[in-house]
C-alpha beads as a LAMMPS data file, in Angstrom:
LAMMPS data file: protein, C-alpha beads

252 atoms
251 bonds

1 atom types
1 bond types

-500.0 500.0 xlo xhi
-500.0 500.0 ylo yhi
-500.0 500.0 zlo zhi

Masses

1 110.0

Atoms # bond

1 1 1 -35.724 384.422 366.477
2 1 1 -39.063 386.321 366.263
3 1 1 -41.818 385.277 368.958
4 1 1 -44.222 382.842 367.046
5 1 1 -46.910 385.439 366.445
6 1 1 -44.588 388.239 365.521
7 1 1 -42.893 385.637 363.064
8 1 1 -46.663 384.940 361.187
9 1 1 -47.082 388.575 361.126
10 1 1 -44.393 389.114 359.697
11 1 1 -44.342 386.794 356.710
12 1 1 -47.843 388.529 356.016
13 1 1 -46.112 391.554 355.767
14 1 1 -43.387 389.987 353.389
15 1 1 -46.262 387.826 351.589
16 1 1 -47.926 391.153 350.711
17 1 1 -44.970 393.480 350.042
18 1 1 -43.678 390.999 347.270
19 1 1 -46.852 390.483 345.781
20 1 1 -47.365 394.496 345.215
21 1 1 -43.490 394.810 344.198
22 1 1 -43.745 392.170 341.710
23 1 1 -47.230 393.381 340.120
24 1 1 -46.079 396.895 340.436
25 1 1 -41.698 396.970 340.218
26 1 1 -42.117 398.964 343.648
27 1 1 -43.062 399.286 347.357
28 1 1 -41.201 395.929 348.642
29 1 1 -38.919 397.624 350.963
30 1 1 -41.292 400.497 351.799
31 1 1 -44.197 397.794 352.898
32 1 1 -41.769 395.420 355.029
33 1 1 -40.270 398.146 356.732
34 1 1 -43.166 400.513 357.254
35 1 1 -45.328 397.741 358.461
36 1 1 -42.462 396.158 360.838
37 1 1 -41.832 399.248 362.113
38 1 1 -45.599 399.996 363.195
39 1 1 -46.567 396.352 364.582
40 1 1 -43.301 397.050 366.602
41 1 1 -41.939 393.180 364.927
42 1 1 -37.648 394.557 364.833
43 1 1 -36.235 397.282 364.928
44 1 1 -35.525 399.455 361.697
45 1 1 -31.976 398.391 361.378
46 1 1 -32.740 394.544 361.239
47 1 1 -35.664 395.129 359.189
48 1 1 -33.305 397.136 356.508
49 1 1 -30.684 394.469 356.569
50 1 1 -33.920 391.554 355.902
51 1 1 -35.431 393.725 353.097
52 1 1 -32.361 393.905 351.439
53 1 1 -31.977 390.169 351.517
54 1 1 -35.308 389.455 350.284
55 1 1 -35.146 392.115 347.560
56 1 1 -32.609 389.761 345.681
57 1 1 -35.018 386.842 345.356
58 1 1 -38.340 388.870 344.448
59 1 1 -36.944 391.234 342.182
60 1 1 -34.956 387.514 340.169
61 1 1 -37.869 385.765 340.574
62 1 1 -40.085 388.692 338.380
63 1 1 -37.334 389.295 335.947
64 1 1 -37.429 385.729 335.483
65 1 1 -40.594 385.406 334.639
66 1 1 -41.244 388.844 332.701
67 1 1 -38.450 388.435 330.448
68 1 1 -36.472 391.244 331.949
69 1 1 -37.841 394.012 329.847
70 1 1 -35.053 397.060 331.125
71 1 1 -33.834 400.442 330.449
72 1 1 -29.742 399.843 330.826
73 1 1 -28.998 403.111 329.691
74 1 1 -30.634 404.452 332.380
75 1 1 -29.849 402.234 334.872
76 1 1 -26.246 402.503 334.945
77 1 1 -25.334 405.566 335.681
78 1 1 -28.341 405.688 338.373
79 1 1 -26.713 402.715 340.351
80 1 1 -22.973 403.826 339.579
81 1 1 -23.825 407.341 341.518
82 1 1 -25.920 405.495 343.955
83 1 1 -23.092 403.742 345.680
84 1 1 -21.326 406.546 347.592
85 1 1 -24.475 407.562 349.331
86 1 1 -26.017 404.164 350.081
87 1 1 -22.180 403.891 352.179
88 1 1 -23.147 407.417 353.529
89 1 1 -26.887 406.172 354.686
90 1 1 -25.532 402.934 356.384
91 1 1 -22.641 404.895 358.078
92 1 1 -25.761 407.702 359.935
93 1 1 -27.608 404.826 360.910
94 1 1 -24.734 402.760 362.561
95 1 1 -23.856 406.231 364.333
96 1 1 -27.640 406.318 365.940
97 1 1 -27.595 404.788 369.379
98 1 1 -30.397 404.236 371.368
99 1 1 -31.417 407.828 372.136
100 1 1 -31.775 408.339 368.370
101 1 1 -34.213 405.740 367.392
102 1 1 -37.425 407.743 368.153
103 1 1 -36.054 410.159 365.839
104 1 1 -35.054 407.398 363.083
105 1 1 -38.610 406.468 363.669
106 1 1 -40.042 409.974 362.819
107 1 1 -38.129 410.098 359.859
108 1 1 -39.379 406.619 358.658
109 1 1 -42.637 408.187 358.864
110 1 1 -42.331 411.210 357.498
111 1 1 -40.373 409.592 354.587
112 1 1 -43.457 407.533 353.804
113 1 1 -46.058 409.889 354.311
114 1 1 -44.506 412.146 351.763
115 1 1 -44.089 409.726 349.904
116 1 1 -47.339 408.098 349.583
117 1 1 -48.577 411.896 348.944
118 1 1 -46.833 412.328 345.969
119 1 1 -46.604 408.881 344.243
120 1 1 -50.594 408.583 345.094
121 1 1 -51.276 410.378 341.950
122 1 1 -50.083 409.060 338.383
123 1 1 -47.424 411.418 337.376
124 1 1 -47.530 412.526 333.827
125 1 1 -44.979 411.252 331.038
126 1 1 -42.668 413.168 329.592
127 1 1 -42.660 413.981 326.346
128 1 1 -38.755 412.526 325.976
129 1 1 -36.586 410.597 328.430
130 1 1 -34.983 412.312 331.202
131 1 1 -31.275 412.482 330.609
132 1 1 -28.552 410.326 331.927
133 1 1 -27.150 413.211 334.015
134 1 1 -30.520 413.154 335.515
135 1 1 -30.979 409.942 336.312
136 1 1 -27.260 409.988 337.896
137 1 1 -28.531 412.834 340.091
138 1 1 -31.891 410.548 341.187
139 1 1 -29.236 407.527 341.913
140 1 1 -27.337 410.048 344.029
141 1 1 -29.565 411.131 345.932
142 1 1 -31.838 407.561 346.169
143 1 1 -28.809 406.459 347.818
144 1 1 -28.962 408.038 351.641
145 1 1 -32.216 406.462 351.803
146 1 1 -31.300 403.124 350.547
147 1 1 -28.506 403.288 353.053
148 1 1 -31.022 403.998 356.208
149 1 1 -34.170 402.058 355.385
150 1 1 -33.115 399.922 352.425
151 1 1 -35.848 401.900 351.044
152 1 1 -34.640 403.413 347.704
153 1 1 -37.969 403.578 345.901
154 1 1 -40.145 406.558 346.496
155 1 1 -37.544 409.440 344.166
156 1 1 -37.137 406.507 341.502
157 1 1 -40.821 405.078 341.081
158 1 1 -41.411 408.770 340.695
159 1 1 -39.100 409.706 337.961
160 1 1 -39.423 406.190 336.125
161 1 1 -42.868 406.298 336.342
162 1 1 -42.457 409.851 334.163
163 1 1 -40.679 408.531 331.640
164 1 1 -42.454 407.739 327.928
165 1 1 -42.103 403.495 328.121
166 1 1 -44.279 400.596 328.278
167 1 1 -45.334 400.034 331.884
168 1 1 -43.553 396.442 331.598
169 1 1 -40.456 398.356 330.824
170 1 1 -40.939 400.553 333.819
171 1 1 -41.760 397.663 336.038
172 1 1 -38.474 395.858 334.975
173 1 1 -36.119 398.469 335.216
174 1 1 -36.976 399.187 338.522
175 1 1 -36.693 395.828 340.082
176 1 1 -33.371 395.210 338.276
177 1 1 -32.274 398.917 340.391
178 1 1 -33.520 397.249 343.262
179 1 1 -32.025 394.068 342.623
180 1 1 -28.428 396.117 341.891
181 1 1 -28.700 398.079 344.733
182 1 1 -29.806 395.574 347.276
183 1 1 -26.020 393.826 346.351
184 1 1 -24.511 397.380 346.816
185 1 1 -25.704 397.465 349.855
186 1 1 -25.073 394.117 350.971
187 1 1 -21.632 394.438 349.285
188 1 1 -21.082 397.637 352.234
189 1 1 -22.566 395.537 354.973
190 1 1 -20.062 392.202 354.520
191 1 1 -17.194 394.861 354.343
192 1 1 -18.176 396.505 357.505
193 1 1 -18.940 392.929 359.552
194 1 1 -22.211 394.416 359.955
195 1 1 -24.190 391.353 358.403
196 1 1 -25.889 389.887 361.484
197 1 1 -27.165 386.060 361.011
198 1 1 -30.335 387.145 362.779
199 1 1 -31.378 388.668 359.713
200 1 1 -30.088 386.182 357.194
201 1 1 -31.852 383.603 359.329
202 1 1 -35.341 386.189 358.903
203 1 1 -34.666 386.659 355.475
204 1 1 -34.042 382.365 355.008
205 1 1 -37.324 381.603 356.888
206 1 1 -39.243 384.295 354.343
207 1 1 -37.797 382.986 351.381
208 1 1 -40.597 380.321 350.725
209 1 1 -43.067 383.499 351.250
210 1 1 -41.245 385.526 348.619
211 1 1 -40.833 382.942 345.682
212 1 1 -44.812 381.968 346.170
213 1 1 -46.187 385.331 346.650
214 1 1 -43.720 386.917 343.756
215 1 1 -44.897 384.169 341.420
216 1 1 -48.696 384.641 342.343
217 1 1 -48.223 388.245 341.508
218 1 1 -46.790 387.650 337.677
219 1 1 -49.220 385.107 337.030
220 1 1 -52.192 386.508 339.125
221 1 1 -52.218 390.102 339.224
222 1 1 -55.222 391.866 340.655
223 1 1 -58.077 393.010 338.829
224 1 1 -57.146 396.686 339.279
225 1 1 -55.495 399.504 336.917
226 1 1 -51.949 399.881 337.226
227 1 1 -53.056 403.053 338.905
228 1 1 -55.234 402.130 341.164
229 1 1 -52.831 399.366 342.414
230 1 1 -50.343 401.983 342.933
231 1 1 -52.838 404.224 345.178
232 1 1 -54.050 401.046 347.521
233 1 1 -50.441 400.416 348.331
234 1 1 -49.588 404.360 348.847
235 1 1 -52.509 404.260 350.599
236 1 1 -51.467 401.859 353.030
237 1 1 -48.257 402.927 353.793
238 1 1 -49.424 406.779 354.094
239 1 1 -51.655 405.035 357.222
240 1 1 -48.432 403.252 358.478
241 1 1 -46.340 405.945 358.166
242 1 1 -48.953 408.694 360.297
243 1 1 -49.196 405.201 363.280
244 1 1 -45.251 405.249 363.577
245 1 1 -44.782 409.180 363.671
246 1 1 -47.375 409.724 366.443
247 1 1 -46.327 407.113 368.770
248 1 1 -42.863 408.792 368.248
249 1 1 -43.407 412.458 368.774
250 1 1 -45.500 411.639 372.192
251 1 1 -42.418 409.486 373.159
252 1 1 -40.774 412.688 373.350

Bonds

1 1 1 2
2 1 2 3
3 1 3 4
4 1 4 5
5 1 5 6
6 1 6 7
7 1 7 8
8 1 8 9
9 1 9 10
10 1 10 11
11 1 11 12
12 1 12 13
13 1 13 14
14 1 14 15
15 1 15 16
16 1 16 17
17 1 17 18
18 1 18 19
19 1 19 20
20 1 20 21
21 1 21 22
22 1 22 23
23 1 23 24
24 1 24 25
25 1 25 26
26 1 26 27
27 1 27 28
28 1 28 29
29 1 29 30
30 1 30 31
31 1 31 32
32 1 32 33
33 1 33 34
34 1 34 35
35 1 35 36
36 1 36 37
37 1 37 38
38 1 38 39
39 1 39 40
40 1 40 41
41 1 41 42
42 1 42 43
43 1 43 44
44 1 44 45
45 1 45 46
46 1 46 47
47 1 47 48
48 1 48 49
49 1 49 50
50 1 50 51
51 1 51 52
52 1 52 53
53 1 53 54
54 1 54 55
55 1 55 56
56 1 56 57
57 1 57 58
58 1 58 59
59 1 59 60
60 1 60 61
61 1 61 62
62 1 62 63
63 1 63 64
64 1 64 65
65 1 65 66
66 1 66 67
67 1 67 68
68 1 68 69
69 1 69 70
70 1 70 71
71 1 71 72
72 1 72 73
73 1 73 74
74 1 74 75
75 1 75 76
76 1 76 77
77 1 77 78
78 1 78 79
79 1 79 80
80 1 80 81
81 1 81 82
82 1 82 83
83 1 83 84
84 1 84 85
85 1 85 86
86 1 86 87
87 1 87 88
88 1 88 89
89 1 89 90
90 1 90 91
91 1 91 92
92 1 92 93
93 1 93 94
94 1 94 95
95 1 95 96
96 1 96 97
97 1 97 98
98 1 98 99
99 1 99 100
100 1 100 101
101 1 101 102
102 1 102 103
103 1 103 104
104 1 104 105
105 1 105 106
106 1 106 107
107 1 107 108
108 1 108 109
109 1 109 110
110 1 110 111
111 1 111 112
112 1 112 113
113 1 113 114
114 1 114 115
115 1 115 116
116 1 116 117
117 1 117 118
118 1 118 119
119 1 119 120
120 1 120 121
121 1 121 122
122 1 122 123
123 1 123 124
124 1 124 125
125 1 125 126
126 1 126 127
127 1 127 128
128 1 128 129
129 1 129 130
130 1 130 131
131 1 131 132
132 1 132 133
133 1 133 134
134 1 134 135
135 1 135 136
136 1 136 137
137 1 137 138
138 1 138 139
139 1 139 140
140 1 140 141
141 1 141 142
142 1 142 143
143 1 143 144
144 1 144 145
145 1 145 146
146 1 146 147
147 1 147 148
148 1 148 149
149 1 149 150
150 1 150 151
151 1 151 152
152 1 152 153
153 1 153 154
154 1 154 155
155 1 155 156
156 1 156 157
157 1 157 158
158 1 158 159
159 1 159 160
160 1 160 161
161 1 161 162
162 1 162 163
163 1 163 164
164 1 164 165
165 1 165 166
166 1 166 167
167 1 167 168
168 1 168 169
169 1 169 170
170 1 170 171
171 1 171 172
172 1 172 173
173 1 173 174
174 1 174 175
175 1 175 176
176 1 176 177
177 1 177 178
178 1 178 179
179 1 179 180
180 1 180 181
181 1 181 182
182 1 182 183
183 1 183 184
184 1 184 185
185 1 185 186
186 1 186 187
187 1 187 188
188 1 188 189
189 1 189 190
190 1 190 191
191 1 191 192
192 1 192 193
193 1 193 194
194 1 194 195
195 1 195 196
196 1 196 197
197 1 197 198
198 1 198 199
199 1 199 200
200 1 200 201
201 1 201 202
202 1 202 203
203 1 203 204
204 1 204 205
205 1 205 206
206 1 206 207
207 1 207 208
208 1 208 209
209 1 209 210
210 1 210 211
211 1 211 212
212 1 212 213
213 1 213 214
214 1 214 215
215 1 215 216
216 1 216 217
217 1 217 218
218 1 218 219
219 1 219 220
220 1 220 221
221 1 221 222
222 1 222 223
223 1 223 224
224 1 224 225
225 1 225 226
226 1 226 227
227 1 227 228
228 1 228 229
229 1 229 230
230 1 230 231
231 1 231 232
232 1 232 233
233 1 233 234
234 1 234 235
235 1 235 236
236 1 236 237
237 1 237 238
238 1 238 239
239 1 239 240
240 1 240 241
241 1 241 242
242 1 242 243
243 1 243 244
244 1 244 245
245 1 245 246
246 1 246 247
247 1 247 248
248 1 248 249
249 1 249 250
250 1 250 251
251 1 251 252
């Protein structure tokens, strides 16, 4: 178990992250791990594991309570092409040993940063929906970093965030993804024995966090633009993402 501090700050971080992912359909898994990774609260690999768990109660609990508004003919052949690489992703980061975790650290960073860079500004719609091919590509290539960081987001809130739909229909389709994936990956984990109870235990203590602060953010969503909401939490994590790259590099 987390020291009793680490443990508060922690739920903050989860309180926070679900709020934003359930006002927004995004930035859970970025937030959690981002934030964990810079307050130095678990490593990156039990963090991943704990995100994934949580990820299946926030992104229920807003479907629930939206109406689950989603895209399935998008959807499927995103998470159907997904699945190879989220194996792929899980199988580099069990390889990692202890030498390597500076440089899974740098690559956390520079994920986000990037990241938050591009998904800072509003992308512009399209004038029609990207094809299925294309979204099979996106799930393809989501996948390795689903499989590291349980961190699919940044490729997808791009590309669904292009598309001509309702911004309810964008917010639902991508927490049913996450919600999809999340089991995918959980799915690899139970057939590798690489489900520790540590994390379950994490992501059991959190769960009163995530039902309370997903809830809050369906029924009280922040007086802010969908844009601007999206900028605060890119924001954020561009800041987190700088604080665990420099530490790394001067570890070096």
């Amino acid at each position: 178990m987390l020291p009793i501090w680490d443990q508060v700050l922690f739920l903050c971080v989860v309180a926070f992250g679900c709020y934003i992912q359930a006002v927004t359909g995004f930035a859970l898994g970025l937030i959690v791990i981002a934030l964990s990774a810079l307050f130095g609260i678990m490593s990156i690999e039990l963090a991943s594991i704990v995100v994934t768990v949580i990820t299946l109660s926030n992104a229920s609990v807003a479907l629930w309570q939206s109406g689950c508004q989603v895209r399935w003919s998008r959807i499927i052949p995103l998470v159907i092409a997904s699945a190879p690489t989220i194996y792929l992703g899980l199988l580099l980061l069990n390889e990692m040993n202890d030498a390597s975790q500076e440089l899974l650290r740098i690559l956390l960073g520079v994920t986000i940063v990037g990241c938050s860079l591009m998904l800072v500004f509003n992308p512009k719609p399209l004038a029609k929906e990207s094809s299925l091919v294309t979204f099979g590509m996106l799930g393809f290539t989501s996948g390795i970093l689903g499989g590291l960081f349980a961190a699919y987001g940044p490729p997808l809130i791009f590309q669904f965030y292009r598309q001509p739909l309702r911004l309810s229909i964008i917010r639902d389709s991508l927490l049913m993804v996450f919600l999809i994936l999340s089991l995918e990956r959980i799915g690899f984990l139970v057939l590798e024995d690489a489900m520790p109870m540590q994390a379950l235990l994490q992501a059991a203590l959190a769960l009163p966090v995530t039902l309370t602060f997903t809830l809050l953010g369906g029924k009280l969503p922040p007086p802010l633009s969908d844009q601007a909401m999206r900028r605060l939490a890119f924001v954020l994590l561009m800041l987190a993402g700088i604080g665990i790259i420099v530490p790394s590099l001067l570890a070096y």
